[in-house]
Each structure stands twice: as structure tokens, then as C-alpha cells.
Backbone as CSV, one residue per row, in Angstrom:
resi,resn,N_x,N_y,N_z,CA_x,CA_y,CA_z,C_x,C_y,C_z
1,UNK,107.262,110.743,75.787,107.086,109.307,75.829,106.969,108.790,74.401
2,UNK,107.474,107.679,74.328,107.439,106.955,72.687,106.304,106.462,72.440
3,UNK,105.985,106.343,71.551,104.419,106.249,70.905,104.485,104.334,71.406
4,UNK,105.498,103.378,71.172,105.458,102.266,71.730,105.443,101.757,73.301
5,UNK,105.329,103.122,73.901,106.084,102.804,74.859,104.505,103.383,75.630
6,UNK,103.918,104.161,75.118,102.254,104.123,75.116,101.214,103.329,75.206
7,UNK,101.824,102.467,73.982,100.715,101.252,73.715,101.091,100.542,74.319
8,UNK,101.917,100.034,74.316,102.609,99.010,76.147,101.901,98.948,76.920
9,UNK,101.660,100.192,77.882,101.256,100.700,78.596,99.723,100.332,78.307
10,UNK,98.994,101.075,77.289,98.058,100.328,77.268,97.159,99.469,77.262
11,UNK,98.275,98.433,76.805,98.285,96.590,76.428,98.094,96.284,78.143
12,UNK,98.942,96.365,78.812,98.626,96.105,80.107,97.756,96.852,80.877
13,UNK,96.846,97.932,80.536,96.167,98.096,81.730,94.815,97.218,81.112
14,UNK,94.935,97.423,79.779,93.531,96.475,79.179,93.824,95.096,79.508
15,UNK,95.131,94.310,79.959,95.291,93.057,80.636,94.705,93.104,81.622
16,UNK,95.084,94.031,82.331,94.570,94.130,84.273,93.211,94.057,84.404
17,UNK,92.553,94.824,83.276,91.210,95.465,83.462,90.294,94.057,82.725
18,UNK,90.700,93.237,82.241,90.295,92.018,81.752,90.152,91.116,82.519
19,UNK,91.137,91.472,83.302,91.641,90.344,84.621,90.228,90.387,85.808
20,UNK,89.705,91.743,85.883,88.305,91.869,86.740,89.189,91.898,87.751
21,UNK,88.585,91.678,89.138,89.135,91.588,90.379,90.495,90.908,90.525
22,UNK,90.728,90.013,89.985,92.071,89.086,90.098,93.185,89.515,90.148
23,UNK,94.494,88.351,90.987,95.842,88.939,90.655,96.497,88.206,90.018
24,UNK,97.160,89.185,88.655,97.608,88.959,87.743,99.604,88.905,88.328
25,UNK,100.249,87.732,87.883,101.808,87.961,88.042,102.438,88.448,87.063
26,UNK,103.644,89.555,87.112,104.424,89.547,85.732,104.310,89.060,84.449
27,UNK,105.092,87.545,85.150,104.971,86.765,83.975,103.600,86.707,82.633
28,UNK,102.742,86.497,83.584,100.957,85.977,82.977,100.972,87.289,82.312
29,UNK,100.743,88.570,82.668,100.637,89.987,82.198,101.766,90.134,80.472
30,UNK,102.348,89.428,80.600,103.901,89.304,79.330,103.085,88.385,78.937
31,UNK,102.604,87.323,79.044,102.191,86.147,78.332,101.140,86.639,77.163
32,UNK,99.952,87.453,78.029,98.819,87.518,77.973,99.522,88.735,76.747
33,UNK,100.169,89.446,77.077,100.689,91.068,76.279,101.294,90.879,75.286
34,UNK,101.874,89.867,74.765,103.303,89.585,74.307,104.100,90.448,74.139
35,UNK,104.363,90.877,75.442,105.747,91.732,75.879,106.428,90.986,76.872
36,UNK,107.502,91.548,76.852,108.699,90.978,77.679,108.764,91.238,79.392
37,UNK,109.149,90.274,79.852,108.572,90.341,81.630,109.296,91.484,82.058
38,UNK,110.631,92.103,81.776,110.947,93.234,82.324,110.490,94.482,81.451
39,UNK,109.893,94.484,80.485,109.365,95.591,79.937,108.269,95.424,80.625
40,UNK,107.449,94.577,80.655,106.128,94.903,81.961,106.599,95.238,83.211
41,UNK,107.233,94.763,83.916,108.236,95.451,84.932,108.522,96.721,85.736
42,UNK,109.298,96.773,84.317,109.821,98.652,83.859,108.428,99.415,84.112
43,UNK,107.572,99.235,83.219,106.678,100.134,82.710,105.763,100.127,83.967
44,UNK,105.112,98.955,85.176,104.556,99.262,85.844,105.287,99.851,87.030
45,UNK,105.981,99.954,87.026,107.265,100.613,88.284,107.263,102.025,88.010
46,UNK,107.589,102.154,86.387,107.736,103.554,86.075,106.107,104.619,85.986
47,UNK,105.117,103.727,85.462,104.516,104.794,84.972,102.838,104.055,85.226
48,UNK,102.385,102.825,86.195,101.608,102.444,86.684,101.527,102.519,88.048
49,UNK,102.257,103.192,88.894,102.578,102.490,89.989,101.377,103.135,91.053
50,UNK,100.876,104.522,91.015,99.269,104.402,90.925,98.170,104.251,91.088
51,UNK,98.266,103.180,90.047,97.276,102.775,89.550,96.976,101.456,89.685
52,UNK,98.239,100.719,90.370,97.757,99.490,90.588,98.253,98.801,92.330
53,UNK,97.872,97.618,93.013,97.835,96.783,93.813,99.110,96.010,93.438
54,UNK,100.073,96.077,94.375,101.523,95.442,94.160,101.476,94.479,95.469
55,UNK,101.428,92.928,95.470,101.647,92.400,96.764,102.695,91.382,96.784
56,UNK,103.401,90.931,97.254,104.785,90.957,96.845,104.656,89.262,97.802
57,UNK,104.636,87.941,96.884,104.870,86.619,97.854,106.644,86.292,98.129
58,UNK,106.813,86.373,99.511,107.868,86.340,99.889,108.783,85.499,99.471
59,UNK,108.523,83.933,99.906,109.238,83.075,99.464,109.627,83.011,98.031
60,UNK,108.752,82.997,97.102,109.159,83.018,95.873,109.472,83.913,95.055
61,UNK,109.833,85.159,95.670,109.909,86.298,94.991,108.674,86.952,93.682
62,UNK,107.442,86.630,93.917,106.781,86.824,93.107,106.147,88.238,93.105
63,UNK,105.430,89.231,92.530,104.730,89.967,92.351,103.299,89.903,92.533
64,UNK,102.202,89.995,92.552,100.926,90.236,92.009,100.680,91.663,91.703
65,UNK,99.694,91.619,91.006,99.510,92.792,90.407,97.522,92.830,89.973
66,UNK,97.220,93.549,90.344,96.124,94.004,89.757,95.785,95.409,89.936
67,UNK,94.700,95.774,89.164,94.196,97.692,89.286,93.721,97.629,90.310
68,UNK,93.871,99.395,91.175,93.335,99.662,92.130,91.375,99.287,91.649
69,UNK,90.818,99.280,92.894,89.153,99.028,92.503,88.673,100.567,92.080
70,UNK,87.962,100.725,91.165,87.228,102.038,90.628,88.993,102.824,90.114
71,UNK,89.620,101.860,89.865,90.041,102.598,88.315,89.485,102.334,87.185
72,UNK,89.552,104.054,86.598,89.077,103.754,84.786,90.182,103.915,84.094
73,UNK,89.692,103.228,83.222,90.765,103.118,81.891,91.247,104.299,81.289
74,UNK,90.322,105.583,81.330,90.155,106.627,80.670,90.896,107.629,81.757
75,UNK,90.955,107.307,82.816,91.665,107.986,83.663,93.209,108.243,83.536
76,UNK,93.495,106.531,83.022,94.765,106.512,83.020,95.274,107.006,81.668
77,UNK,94.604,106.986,80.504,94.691,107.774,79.484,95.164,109.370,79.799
78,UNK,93.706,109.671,80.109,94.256,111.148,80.737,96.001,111.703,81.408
79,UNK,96.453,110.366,82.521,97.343,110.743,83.507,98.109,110.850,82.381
80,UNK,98.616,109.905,81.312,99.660,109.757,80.483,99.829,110.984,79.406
81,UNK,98.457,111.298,78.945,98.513,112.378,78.282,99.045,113.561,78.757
82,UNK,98.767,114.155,80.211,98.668,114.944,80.531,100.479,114.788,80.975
83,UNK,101.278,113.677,81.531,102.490,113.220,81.649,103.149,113.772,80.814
84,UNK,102.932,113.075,79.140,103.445,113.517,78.148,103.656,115.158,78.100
85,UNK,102.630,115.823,78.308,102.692,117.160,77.561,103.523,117.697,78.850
86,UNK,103.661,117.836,80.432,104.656,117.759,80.402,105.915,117.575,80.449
87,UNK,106.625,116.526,80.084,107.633,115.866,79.493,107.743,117.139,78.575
88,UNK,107.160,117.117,77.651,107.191,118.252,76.282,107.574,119.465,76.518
89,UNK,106.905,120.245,77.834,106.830,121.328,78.144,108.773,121.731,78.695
90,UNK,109.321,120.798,79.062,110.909,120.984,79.580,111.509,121.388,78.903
């Protein structure tokens, strides 16, 4: 995994985890990140998916998004680390 592509990742779960109980949309999560709505996207599809609450408003095609309850931050550290190495190991 790319060292940017880490902190991304990080940027948004410290969004979510800011957020407290609430649901956060795409968009707001990019706003709040200043990252791009399909790089938040990407990254929670690919490598949050987890770890978080996906509820999907029909009509408008929207997302919500927030962390599962009694996730830690440090957890998800761990998953990625442990991801990475192996990625490495192939």
C-alpha cells in the first residue's frame, strides 16, 4: 500500500470518528478530508468496508456512512498494517 494511500485512509476514519454517532455522506467526508469524492469512494469500498455502516437513500442515490459502534481507531491501524505486510509477503 502507498504511504498516501495510508494517510487517506486515515484522514477518513479520523472524519468518521469525529463525526460520533452520525451519518456522514461521501461528499461531506471529501469536504471535511480534502480529498476527492471518488478517492473516498474507492478507499471505503476497498479497504473500509468493515469497518463501517453503508445505508444507501434510494431516491437520490446517496450513501451514508458512519463507523461500526465500538470501533477503535487503533484497530484499524492494526488491520492495515497487518494488510500491508501481507501485500509484502507475495
Amino acid at each position: 500500500m502507498r504511504k498516501d494511500t495510508a494517510e487517506n485512509i486515515i484522514k477518513i476514519v479520523k472524519c468518521l470518528k469525529g463525526a460520533e454517532e452520525g451519518w456522514l455522506w461521501i461528499r461531506e467526508i471529501a469536504r471535511r478530508t480534502n480529498l476527492h469524492r471518488k478517492t473516498v469512494s474507492r478507499l471505503v469500498d476497498n479497504h473500509l468496508s468493515m469497518f463501517v455502516d453503508i445505508q444507501t437513500m434510494e431516491p437520490f442515490n446517496v450513501r451514508m456512512i458512519r463507523l461500526k459502534p465500538g470501533t477503535d481507531i487503533n484497530g484499524v491501524y492494526r488491520f492495515l498494517s497487518t494488510m500491508e505486510k501481507l501485500n509484502n509477503a507475495k
